[in-house]
N, C-alpha and C positions, 0 to 999 in steps of 0.2 A: 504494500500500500504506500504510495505515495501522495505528499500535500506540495500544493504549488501557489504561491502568491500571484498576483498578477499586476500588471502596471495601470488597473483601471481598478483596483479596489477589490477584484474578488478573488476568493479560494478556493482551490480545487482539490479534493480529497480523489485519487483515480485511483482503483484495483485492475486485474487483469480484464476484467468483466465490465465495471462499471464504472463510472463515474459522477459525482456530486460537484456541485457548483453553492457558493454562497457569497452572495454580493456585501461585506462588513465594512466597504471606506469609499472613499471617492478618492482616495491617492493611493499609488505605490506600493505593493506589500513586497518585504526586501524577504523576509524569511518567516519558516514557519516550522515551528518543533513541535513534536506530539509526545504525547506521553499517556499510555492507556490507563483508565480506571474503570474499578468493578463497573457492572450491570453494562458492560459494552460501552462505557460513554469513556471518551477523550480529553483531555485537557488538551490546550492548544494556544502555546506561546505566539505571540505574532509578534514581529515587528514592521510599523507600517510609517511612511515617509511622513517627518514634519508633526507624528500623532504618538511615539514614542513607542515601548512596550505594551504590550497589551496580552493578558488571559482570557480569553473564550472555553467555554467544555462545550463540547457537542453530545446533545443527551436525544434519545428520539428522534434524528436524525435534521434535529435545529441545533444551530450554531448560537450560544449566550453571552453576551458579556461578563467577566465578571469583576475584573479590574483592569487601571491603567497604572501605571507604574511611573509616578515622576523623579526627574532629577534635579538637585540643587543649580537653583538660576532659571532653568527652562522650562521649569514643570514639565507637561507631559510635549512640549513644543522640541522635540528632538526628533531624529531619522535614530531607527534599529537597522543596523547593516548586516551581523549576524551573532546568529546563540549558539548556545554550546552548552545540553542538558549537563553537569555529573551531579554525583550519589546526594550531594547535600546543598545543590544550589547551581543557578543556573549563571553562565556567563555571558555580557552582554555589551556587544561592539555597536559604538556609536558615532553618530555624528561630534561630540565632545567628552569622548574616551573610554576607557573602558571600566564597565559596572558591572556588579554583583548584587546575586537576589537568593539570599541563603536560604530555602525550601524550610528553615524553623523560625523565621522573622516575623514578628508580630507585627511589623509598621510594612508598608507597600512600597518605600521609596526604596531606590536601588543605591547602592553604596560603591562610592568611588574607591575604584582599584588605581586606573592610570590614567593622565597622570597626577602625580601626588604633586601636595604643597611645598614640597620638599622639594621636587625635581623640577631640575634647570630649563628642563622643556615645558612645563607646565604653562606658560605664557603663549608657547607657539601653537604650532595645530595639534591638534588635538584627537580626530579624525581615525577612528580605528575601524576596516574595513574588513578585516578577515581575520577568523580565529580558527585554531589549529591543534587538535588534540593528539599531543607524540603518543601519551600512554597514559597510565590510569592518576601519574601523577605529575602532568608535563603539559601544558597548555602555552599556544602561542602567539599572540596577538599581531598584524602586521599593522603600523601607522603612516604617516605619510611621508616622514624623517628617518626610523628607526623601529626594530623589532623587540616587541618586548615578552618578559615570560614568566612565568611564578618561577620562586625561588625554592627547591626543594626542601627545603628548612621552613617552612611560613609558605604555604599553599594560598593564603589571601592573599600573601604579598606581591606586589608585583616588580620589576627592574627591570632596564635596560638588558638587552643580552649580547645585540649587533647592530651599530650603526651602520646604514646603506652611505656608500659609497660615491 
C-alpha cells in the first residue's frame, strides 16, 4: 500500500487493486507517513506546503483531522518537506529546520533539533529538505549549507557532521 501527496491538495492511498482519493488542502502535500492502528484505521502524518504538520487517522474509510503541529515564530505557517517515523517520535524537515515530535509529548508543538541557539548557522538558512535513516540509531538530515546528524551519544541531539563543498 502506498500514500501519495499531491500538488493540488489531495491524497492518494493506492493498493495493487484499488485506489482512494481525499481532497485535505488547497496546496502542496510534500509527504505523507502512515502508521497503522487497531480496528483497520490509520494514522497519517502529512506534511503540506505553507500549513505545516498535520495528523489525520482514517477510520471508515474518511480521512479526520486531528491536529496541527506549530512551531516557534511561524505557528502552523511553515512547509513539511519530509518525516521520518522511529520507535518514540517522529522526525520533521522543514522549511526552518529540523523538529521533533516525541510520540509521549503532552503539548503539540514540535521541538527544535536544528538549528540550535548555539550554532553558528543558526542565522543562515535554515531549510532542511531530506532526511535519511542509516540505521536504527543514525539519522541524517541534508540542508542547504551542510549535512547534519544525531550524535550517537544524545539521539535528540543534533551537529554538524559534513560541510558541502
Amino acid at each position: 500500500m502506498s500514500w501519495i501527496g499531491s500538488a493540488e491538495g489531495d491524497v492518494w492511498r493506492i493498493s495493487a487493486h484499488t485506489k482512494q482519493h481525499f481532497d485535505i488542502s488547497d496546496d502542496r502535500i510534500y509527504k505523507v507517513v502512515v502508521q497503522p492502528l487497531p480496528n483497520n484505521d490509520t494514522l497519517c502524518w502529512i506534511g503540506i506546503r505553507n500549513k505545516g504538520l498535520q495528523k489525520w487517522q482514517l477510520s471508515q474509510g474518511k480521512l479526520h483531522h486531528i491536529s496541527s503541529y506549530p512551531i516557534p515564530f511561524k505557528g502552523v505557517n511553515y512547509s513539511v518537506y519530509d518525516i521520518i517515523s522511529t520507535q518514540n517520535k517522529l522526525l520533521v524537515a522543514t522549511s526552518n529546520g529540523l523538529f521533533c515530535l516525541p510520540f509521549n509529548s503532552e503539548g503539540n508543538a514540535l521541538q527544535r533539533l536544528y538549528p540550535t541557539k548555539t550554532d553558528p548557522s543558526c542565522m543562515g538558512p535554515k531549510v532542511i529538505r531530506k532526511l535519511a535513516q542509516y540505521n536504527n540509531n543514525t539519522v541524517v538530515a541534508a540542508s542547504q549549507k551542510r549535512f547534519v546528524g544525531n550524535r550517537p551519544a544524545n539521539q535528540s541531539c543534533f551537529g554538524t557532521m559534513h560541510s558541502k563543498t
